[in-house]
N, CA, C and O atoms as a GROMACS GRO file, in nm:
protein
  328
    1UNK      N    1   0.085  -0.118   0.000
    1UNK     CA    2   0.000   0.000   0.000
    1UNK      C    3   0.090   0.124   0.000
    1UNK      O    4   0.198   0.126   0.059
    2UNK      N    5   0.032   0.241  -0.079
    2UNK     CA    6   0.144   0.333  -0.088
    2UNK      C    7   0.060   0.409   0.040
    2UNK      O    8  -0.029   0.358   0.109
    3UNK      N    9   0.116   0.552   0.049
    3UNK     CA   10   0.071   0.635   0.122
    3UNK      C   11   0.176   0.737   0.113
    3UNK      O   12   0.287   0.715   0.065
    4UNK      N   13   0.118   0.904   0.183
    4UNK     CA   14   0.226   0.994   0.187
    4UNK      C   15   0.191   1.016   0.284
    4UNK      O   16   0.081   0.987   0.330
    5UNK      N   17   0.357   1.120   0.378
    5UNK     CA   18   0.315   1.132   0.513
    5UNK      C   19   0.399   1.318   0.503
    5UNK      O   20   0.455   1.364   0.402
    6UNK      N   21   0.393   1.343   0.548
    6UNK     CA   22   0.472   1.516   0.544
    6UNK      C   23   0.552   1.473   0.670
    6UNK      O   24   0.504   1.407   0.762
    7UNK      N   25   0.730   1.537   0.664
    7UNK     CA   26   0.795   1.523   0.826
    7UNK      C   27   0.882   1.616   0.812
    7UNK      O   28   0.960   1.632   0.718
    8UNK      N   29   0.870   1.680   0.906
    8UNK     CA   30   0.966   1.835   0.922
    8UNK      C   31   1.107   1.775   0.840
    8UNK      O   32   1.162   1.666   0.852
    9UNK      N   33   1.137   1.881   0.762
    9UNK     CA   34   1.320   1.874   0.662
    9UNK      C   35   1.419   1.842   0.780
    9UNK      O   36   1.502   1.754   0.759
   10UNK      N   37   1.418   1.894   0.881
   10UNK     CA   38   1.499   1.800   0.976
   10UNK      C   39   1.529   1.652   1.002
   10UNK      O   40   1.630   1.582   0.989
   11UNK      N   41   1.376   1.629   1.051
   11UNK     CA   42   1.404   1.496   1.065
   11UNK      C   43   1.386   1.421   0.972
   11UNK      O   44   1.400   1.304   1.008
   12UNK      N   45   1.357   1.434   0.843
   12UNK     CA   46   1.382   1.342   0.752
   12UNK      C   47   1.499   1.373   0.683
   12UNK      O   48   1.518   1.323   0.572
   13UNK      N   49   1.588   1.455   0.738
   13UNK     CA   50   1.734   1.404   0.704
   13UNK      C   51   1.848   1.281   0.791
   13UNK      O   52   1.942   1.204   0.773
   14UNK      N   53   1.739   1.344   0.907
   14UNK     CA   54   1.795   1.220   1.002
   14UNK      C   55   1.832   1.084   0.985
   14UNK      O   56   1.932   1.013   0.993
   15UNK      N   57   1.630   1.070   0.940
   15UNK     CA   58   1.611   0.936   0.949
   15UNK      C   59   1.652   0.901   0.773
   15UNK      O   60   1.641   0.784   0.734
   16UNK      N   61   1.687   0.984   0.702
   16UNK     CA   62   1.777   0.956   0.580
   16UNK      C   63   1.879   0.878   0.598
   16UNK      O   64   1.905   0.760   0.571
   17UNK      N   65   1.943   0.981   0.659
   17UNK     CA   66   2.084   0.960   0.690
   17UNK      C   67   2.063   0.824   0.797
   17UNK      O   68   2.158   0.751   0.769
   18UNK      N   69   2.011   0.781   0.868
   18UNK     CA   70   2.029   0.645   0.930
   18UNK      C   71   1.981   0.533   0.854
   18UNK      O   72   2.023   0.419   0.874
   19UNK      N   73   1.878   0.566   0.749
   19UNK     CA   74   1.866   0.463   0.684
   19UNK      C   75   2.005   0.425   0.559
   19UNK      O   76   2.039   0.313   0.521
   20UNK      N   77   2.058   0.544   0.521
   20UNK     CA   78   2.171   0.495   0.436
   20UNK      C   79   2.325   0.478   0.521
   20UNK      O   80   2.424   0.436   0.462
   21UNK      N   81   2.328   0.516   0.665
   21UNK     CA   82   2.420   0.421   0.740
   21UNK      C   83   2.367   0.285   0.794
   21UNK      O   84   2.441   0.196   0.835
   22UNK      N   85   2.232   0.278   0.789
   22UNK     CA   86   2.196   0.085   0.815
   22UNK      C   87   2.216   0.011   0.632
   22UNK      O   88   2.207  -0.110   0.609
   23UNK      N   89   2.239   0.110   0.534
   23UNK     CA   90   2.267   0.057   0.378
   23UNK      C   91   2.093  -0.013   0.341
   23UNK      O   92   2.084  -0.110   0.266
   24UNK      N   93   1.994   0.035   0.389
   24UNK     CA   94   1.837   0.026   0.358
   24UNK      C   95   1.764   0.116   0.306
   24UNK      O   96   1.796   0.233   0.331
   25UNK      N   97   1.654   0.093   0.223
   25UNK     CA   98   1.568   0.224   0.173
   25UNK      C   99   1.542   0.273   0.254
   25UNK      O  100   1.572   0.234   0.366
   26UNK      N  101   1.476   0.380   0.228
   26UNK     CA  102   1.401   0.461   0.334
   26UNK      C  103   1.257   0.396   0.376
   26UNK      O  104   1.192   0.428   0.475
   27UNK      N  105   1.229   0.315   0.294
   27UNK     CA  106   1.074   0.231   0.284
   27UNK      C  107   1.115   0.065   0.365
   27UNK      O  108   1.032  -0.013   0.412
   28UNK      N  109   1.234   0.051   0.363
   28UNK     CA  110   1.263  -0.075   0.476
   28UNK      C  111   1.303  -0.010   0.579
   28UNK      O  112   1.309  -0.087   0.675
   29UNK      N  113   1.342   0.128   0.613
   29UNK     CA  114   1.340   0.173   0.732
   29UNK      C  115   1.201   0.197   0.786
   29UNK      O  116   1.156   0.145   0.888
   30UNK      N  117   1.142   0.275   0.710
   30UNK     CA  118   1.031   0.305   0.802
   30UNK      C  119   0.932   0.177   0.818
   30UNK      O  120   0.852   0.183   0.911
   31UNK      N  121   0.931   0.104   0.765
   31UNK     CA  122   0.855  -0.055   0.785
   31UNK      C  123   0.913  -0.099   0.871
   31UNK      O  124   0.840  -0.183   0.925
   32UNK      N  125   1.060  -0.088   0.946
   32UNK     CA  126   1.086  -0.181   1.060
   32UNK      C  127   1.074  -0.077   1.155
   32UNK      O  128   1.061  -0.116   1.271
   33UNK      N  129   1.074   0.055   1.136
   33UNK     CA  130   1.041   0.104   1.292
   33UNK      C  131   0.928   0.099   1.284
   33UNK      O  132   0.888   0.113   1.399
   34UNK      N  133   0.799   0.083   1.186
   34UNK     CA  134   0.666   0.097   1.235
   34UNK      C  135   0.663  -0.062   1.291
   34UNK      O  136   0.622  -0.069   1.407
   35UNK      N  137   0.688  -0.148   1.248
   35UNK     CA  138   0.692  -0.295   1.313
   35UNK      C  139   0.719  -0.289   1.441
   35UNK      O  140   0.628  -0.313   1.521
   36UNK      N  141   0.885  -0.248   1.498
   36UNK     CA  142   0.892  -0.233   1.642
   36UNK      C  143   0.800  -0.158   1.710
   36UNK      O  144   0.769  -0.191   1.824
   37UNK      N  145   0.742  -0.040   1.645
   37UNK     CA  146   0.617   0.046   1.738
   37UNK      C  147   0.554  -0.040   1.763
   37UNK      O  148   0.575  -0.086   1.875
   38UNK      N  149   0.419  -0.128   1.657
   38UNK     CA  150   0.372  -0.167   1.689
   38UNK      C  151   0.378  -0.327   1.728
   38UNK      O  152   0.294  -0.416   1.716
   39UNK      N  153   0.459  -0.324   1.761
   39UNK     CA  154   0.476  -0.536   1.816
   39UNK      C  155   0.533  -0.499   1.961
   39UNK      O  156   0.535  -0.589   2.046
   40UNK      N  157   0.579  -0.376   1.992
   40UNK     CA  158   0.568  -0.368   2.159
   40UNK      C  159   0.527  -0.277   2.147
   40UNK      O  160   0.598  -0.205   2.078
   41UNK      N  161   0.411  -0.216   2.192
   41UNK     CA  162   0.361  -0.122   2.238
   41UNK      C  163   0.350  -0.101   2.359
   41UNK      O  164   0.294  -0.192   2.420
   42UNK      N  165   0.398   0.032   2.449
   42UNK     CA  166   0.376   0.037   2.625
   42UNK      C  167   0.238  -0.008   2.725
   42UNK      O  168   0.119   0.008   2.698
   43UNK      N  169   0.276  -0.044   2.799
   43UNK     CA  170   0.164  -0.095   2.878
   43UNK      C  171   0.083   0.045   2.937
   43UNK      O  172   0.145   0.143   2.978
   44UNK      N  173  -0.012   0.039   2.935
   44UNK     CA  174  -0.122   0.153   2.980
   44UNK      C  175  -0.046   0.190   3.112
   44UNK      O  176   0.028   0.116   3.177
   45UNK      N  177  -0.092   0.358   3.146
   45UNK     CA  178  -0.011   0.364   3.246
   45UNK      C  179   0.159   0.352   3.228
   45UNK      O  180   0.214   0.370   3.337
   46UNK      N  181   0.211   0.338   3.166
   46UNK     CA  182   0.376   0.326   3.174
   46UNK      C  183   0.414   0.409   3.071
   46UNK      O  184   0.396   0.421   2.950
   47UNK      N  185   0.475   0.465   3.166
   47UNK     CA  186   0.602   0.611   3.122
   47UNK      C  187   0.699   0.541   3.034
   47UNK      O  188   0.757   0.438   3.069
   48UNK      N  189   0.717   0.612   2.894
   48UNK     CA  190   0.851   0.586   2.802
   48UNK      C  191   0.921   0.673   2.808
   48UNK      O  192   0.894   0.787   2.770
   49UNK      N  193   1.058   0.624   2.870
   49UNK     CA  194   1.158   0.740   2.845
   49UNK      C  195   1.217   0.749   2.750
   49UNK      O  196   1.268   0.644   2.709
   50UNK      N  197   1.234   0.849   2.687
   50UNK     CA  198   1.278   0.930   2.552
   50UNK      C  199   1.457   0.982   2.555
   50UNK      O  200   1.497   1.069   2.632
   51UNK      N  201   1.538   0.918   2.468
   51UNK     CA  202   1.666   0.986   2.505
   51UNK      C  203   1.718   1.087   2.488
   51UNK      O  204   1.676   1.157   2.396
   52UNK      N  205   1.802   1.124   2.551
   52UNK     CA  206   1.840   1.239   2.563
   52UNK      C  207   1.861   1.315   2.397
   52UNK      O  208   1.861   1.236   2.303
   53UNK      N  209   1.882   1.490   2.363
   53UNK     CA  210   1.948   1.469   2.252
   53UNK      C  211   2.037   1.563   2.320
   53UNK      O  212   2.028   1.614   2.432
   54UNK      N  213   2.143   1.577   2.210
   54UNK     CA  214   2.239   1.686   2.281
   54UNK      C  215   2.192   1.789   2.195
   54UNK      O  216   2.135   1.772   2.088
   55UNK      N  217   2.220   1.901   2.250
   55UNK     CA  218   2.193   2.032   2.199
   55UNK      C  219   2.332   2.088   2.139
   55UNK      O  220   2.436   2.023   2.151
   56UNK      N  221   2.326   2.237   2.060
   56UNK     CA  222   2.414   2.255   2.007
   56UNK      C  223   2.529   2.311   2.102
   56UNK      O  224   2.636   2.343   2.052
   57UNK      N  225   2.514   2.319   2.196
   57UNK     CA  226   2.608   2.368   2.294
   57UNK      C  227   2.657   2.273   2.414
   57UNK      O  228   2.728   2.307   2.508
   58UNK      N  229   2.595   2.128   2.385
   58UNK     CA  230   2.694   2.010   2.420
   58UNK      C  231   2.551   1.975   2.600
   58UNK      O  232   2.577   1.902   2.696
   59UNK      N  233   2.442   2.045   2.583
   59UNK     CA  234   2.368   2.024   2.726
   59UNK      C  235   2.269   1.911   2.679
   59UNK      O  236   2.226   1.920   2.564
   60UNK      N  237   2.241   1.835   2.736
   60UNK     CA  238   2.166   1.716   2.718
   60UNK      C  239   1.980   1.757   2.745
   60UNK      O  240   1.932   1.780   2.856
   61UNK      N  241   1.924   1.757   2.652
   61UNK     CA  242   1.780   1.839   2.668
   61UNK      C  243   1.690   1.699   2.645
   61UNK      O  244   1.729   1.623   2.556
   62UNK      N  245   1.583   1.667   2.715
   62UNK     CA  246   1.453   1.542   2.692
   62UNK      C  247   1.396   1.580   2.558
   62UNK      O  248   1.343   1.690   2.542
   63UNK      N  249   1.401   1.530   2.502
   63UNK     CA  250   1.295   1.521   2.378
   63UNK      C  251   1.168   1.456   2.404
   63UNK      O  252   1.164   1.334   2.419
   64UNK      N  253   1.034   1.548   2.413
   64UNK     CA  254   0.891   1.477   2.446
   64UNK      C  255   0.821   1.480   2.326
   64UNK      O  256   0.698   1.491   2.335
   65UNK      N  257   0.866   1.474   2.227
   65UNK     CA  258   0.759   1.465   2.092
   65UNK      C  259   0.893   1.482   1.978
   65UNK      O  260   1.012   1.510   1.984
   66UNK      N  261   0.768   1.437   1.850
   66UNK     CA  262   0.848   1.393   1.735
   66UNK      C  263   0.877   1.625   1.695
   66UNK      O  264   0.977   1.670   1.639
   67UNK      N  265   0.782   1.695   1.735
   67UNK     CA  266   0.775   1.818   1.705
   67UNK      C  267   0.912   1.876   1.789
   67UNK      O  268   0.997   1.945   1.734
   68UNK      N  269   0.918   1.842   1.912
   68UNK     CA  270   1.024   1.884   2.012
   68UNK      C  271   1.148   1.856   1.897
   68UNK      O  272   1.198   1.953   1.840
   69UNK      N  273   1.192   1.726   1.869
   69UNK     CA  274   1.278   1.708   1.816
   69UNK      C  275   1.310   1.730   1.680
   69UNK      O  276   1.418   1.694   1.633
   70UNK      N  277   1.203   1.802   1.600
   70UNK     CA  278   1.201   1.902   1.424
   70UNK      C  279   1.287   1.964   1.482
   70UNK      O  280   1.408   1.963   1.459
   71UNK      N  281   1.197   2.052   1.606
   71UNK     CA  282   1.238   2.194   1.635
   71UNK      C  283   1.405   2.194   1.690
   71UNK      O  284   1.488   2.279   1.659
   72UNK      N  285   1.420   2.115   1.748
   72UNK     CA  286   1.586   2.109   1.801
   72UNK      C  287   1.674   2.064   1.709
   72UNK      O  288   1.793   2.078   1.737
   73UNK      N  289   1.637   1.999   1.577
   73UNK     CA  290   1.692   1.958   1.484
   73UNK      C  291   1.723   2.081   1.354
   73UNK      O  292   1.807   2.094   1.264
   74UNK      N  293   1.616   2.149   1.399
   74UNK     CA  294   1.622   2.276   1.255
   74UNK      C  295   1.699   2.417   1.354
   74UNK      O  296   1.759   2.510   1.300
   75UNK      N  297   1.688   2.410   1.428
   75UNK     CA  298   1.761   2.550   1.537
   75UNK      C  299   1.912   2.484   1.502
   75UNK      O  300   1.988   2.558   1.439
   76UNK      N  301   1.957   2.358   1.536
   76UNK     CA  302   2.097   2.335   1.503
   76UNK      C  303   2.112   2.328   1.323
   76UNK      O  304   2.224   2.334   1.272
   77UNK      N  305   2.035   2.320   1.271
   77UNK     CA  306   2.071   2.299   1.109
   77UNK      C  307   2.084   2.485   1.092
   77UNK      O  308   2.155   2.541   1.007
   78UNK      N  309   2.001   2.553   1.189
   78UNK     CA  310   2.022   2.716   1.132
   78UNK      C  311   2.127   2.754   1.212
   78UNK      O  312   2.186   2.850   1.162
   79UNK      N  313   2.183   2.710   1.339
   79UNK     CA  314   2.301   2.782   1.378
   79UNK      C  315   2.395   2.721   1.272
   79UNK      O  316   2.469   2.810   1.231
   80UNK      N  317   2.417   2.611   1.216
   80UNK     CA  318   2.541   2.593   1.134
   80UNK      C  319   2.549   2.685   1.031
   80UNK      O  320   2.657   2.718   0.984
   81UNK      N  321   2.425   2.737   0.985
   81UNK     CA  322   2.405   2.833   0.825
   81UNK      C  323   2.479   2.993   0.877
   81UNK      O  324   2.494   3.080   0.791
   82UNK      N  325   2.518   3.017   1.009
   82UNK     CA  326   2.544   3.123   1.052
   82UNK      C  327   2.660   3.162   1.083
   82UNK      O  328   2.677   3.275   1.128
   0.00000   0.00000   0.00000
């Protein structure tokens, strides 16, 4: 089944770039992380902790959403343009 999805220019350089350091499409990447989502999914009630990312100034900040992490991903893609 095809489908389109829109994902901030950040993170789909990311997850670019990890799919061509695992040497996979981008369409066997995103099929095995939607597989791991859904073949464990958290138990009701239970907290997922999210890892750390580093920021551009080396401080370790929580990432709570896929939006948190556009946004921390495109602030470091614009300090490098500067």
């Amino acid at each position: 089944m095809r489908t389109t999805i829109d994902l901030p220019d950040p993170l789909f350089r990311v997850v670019k770039s990890l799919a061509s350091e695992k040497g996979i499409s981008l369409k066997d990447f995103f099929t095995e992380a939607l597989q791991r989502a859904v073949s464990q999914p958290p138990s009701l009630g239970q907290r997922m902790d999210l890892p750390p990312v580093r920021s551009v100034g080396g401080k370790r900040i929580p990432v709570r959403s896929n939006a948190q992490l556009a946004e921390l991903l495109e602030k470091e893609e614009l300090g490098k343009l500067r």
